[in-house]
N, CA, C and O atoms as CSV, one atom per row, in Angstrom:
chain,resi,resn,atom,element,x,y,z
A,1,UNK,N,N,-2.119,31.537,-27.578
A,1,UNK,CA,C,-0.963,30.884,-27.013
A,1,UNK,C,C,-0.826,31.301,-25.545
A,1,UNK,O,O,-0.621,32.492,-25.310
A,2,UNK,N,N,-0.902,30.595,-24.734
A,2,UNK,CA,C,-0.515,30.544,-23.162
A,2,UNK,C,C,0.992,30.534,-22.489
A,2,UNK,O,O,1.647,29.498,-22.602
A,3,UNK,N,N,1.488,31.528,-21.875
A,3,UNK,CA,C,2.965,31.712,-21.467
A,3,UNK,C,C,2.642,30.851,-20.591
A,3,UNK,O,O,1.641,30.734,-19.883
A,4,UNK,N,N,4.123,29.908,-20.762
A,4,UNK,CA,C,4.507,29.111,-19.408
A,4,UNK,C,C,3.530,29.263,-17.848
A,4,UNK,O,O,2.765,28.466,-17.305
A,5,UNK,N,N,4.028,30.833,-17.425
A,5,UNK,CA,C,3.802,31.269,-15.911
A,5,UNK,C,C,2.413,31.539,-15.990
A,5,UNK,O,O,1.880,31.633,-14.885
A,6,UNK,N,N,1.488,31.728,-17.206
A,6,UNK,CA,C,0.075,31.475,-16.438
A,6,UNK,C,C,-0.637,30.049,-16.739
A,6,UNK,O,O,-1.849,29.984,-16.529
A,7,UNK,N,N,0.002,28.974,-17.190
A,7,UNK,CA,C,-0.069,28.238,-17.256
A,7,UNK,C,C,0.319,27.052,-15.606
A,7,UNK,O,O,-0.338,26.100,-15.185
A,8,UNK,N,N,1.373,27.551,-15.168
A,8,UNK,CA,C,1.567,27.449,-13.912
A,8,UNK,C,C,1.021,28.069,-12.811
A,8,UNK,O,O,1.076,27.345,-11.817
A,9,UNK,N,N,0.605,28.953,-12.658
A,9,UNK,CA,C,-0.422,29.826,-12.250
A,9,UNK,C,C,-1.793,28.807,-12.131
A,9,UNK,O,O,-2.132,28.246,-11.089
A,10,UNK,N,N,-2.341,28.724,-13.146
A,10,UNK,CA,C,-3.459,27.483,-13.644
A,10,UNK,C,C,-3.525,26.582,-12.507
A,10,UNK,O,O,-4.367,26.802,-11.636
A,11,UNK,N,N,-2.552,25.369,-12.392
A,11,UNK,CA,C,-2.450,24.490,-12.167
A,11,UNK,C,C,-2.387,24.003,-10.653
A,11,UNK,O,O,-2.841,23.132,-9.912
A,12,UNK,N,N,-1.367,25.337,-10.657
A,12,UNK,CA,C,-1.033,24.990,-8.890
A,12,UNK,C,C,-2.103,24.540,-7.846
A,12,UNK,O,O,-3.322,24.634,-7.699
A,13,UNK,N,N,-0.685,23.830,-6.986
A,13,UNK,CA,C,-1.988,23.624,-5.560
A,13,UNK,C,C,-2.087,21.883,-5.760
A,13,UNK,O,O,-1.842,21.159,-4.795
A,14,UNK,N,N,-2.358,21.471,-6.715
A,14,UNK,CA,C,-1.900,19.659,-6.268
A,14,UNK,C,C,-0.963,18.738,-6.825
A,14,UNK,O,O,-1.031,18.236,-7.947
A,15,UNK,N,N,-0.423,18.625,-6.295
A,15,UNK,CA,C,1.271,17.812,-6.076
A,15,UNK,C,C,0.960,16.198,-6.982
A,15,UNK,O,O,-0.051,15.511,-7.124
A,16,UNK,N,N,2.117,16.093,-7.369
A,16,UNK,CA,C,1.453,14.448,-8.321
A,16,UNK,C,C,1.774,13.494,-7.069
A,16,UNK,O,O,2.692,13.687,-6.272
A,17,UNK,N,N,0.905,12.485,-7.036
A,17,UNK,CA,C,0.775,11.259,-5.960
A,17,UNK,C,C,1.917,10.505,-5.820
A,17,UNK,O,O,2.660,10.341,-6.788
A,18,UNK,N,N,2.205,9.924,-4.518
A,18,UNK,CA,C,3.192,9.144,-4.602
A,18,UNK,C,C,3.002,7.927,-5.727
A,18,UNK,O,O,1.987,8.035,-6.415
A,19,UNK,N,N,3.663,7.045,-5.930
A,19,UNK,CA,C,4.866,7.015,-6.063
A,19,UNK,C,C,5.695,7.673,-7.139
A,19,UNK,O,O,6.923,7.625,-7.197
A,20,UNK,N,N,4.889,8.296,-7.990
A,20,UNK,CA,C,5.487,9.735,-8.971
A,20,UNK,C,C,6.371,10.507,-8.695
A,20,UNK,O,O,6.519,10.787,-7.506
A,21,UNK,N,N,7.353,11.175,-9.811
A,21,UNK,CA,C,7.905,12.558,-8.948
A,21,UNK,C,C,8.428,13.548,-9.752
A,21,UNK,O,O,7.758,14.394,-9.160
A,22,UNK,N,N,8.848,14.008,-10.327
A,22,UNK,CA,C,9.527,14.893,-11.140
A,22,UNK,C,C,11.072,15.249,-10.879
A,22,UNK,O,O,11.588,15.581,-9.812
A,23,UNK,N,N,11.601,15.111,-11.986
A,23,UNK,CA,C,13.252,15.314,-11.693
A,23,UNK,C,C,13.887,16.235,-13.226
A,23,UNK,O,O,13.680,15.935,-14.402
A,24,UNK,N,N,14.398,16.976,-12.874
A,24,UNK,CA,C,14.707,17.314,-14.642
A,24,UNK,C,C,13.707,17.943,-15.301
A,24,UNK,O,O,14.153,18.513,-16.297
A,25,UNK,N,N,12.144,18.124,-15.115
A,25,UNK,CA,C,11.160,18.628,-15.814
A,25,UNK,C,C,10.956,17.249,-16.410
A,25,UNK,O,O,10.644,17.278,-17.600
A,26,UNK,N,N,11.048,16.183,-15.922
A,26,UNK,CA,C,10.865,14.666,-16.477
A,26,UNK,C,C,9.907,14.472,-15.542
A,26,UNK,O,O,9.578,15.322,-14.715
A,27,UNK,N,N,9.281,13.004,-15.673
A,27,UNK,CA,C,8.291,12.310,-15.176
A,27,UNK,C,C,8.826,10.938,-14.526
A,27,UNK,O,O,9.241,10.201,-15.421
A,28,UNK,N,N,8.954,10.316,-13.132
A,28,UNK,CA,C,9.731,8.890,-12.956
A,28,UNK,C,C,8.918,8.455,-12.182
A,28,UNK,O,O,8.144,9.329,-11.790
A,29,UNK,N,N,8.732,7.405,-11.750
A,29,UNK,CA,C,8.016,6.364,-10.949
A,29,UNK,C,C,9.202,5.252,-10.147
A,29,UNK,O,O,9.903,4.349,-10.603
A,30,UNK,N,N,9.005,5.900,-8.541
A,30,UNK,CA,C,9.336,4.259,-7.787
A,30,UNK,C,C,9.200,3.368,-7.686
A,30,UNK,O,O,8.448,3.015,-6.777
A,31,UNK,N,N,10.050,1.995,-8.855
A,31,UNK,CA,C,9.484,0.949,-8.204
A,31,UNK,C,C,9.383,0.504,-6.752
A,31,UNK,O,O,10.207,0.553,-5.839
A,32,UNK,N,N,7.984,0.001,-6.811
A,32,UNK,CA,C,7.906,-0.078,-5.222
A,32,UNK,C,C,8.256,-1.658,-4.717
A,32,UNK,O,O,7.821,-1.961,-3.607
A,33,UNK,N,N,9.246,-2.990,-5.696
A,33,UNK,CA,C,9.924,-3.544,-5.571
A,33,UNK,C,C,10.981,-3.594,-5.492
A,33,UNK,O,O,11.512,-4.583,-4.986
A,34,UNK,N,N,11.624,-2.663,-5.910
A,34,UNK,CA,C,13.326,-2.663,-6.082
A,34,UNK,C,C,13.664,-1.380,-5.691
A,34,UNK,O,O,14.797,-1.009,-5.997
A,35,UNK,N,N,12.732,-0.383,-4.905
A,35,UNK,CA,C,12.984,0.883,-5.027
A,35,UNK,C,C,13.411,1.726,-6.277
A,35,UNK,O,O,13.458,2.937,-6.061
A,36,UNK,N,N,13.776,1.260,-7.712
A,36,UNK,CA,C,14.661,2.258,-8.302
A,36,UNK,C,C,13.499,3.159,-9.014
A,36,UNK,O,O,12.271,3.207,-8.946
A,37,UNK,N,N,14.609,3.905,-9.791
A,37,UNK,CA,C,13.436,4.899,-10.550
A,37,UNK,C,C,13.592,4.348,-11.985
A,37,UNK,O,O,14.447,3.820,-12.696
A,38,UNK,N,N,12.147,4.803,-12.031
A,38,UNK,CA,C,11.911,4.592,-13.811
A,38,UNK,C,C,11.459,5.541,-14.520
A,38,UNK,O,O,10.600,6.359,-14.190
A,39,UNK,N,N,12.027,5.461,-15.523
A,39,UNK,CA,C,11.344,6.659,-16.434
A,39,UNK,C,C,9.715,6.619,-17.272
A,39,UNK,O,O,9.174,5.703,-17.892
A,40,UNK,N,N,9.417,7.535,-17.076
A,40,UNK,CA,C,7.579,7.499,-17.386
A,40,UNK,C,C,7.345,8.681,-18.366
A,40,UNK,O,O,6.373,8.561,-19.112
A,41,UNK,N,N,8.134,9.861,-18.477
A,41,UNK,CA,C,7.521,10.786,-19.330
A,41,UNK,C,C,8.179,12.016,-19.932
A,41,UNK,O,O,8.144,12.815,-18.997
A,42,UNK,N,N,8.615,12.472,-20.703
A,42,UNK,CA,C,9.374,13.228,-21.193
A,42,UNK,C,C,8.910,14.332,-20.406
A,42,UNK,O,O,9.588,15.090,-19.713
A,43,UNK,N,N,7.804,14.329,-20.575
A,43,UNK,CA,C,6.992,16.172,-20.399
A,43,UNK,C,C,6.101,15.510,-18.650
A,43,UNK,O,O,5.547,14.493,-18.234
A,44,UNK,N,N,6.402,16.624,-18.258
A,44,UNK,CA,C,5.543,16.477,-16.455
A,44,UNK,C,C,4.279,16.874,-17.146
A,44,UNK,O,O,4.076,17.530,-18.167
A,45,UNK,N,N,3.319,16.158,-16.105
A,45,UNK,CA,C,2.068,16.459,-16.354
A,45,UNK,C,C,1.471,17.061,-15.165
A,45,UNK,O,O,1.655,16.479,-14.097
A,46,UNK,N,N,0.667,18.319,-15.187
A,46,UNK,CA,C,-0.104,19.045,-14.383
A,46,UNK,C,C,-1.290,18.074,-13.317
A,46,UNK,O,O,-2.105,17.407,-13.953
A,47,UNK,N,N,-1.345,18.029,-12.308
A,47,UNK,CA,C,-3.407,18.041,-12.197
A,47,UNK,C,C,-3.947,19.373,-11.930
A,47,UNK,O,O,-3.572,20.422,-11.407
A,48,UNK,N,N,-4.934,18.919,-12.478
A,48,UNK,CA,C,-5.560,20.061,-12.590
A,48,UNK,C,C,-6.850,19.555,-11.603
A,48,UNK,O,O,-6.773,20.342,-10.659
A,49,UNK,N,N,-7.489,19.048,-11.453
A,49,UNK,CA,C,-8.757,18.825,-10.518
A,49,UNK,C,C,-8.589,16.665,-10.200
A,49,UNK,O,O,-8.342,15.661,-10.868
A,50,UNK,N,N,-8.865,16.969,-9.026
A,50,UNK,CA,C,-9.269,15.518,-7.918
A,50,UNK,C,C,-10.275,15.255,-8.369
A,50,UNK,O,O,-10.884,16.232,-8.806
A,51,UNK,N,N,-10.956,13.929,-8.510
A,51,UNK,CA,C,-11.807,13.331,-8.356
A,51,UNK,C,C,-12.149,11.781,-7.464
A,51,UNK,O,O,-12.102,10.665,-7.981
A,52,UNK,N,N,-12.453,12.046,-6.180
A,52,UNK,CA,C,-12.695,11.120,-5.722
A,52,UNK,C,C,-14.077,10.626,-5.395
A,52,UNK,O,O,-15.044,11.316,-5.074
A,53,UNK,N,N,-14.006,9.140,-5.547
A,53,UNK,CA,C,-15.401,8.576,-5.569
A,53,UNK,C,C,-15.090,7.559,-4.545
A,53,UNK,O,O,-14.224,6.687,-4.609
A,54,UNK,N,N,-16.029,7.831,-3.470
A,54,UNK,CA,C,-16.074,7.028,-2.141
A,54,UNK,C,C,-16.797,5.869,-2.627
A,54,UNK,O,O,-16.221,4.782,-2.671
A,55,UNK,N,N,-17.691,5.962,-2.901
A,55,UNK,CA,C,-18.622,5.022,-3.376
A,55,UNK,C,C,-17.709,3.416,-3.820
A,55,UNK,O,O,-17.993,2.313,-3.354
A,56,UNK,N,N,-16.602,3.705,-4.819
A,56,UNK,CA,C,-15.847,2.765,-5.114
A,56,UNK,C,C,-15.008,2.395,-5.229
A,56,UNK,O,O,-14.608,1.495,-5.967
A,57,UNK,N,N,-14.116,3.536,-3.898
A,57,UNK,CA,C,-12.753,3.488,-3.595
A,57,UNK,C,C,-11.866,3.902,-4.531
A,57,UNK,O,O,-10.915,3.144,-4.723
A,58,UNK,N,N,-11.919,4.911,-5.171
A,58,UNK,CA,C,-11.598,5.136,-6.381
A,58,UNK,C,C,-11.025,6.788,-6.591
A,58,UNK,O,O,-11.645,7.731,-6.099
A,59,UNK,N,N,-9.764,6.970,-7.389
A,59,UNK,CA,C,-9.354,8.947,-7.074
A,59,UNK,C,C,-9.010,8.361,-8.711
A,59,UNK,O,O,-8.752,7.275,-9.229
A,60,UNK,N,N,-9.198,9.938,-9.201
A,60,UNK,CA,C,-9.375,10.213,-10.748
A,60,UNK,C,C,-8.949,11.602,-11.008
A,60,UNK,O,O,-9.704,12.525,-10.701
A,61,UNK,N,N,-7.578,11.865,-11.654
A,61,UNK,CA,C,-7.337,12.794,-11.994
A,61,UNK,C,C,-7.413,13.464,-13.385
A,61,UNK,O,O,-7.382,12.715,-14.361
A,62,UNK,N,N,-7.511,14.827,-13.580
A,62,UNK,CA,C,-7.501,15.851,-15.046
A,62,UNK,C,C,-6.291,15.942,-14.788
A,62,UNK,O,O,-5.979,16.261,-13.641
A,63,UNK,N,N,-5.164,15.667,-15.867
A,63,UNK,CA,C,-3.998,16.328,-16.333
A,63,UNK,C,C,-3.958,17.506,-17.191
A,63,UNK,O,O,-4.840,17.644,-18.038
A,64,UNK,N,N,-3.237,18.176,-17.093
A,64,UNK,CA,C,-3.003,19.081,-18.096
A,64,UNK,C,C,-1.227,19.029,-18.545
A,64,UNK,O,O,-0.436,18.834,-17.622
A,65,UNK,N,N,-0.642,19.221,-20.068
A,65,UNK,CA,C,0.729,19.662,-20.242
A,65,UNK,C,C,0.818,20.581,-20.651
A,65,UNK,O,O,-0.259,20.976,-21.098
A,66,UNK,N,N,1.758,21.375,-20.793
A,66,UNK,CA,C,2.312,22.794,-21.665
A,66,UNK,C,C,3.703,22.211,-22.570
A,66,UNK,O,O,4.850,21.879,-22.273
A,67,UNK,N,N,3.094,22.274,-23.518
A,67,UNK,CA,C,4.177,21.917,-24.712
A,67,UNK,C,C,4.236,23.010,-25.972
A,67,UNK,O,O,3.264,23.055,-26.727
A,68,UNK,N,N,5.341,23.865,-26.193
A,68,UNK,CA,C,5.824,24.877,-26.910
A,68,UNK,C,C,4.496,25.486,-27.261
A,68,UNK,O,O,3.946,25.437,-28.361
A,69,UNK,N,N,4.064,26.066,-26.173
A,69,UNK,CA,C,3.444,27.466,-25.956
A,69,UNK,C,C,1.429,26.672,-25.878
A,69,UNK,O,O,0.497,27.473,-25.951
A,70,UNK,N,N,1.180,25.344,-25.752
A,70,UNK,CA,C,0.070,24.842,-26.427
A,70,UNK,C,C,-0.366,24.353,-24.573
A,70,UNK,O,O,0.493,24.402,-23.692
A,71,UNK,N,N,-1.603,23.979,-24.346
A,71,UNK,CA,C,-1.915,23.430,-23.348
A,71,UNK,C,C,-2.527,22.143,-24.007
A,71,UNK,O,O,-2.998,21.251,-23.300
């Protein structure tokens, strides 16, 4: 079982992309028509590693969550 803080520890260092954001330990998304927020996720999700591919214009992320003590 993994405590919270090295689980955060883990992760740090990349920020979730716009238009994402975290509020509450929740997950929301800007619409980018109406400006408002929407809800997307009970539980925030980590990245854990970038993947970008020039080749086809293309970024690809690893998530990770921590849910009652589990990664």
């Amino acid at each position: 079982m993994t405590t919270y803080k090295a689980f955060i520890e883990e992760v740090e260092g990349l920020e979730i992309p716009s238009p994402f954001f975290t509020k509450e330990n929740k997950l929301y998304k800007v619409n980018e028509k109406s400006g408002l927020e929407e809800y997307v996720s009970r539980q925030v999700p980590y990245i854990t590693k970038c993947f970008d591919d020039f080749e086809k214009n293309n970024v690809q992320y690893e998530l990770k969550w921590f849910n009652e003590g589990k990664v």
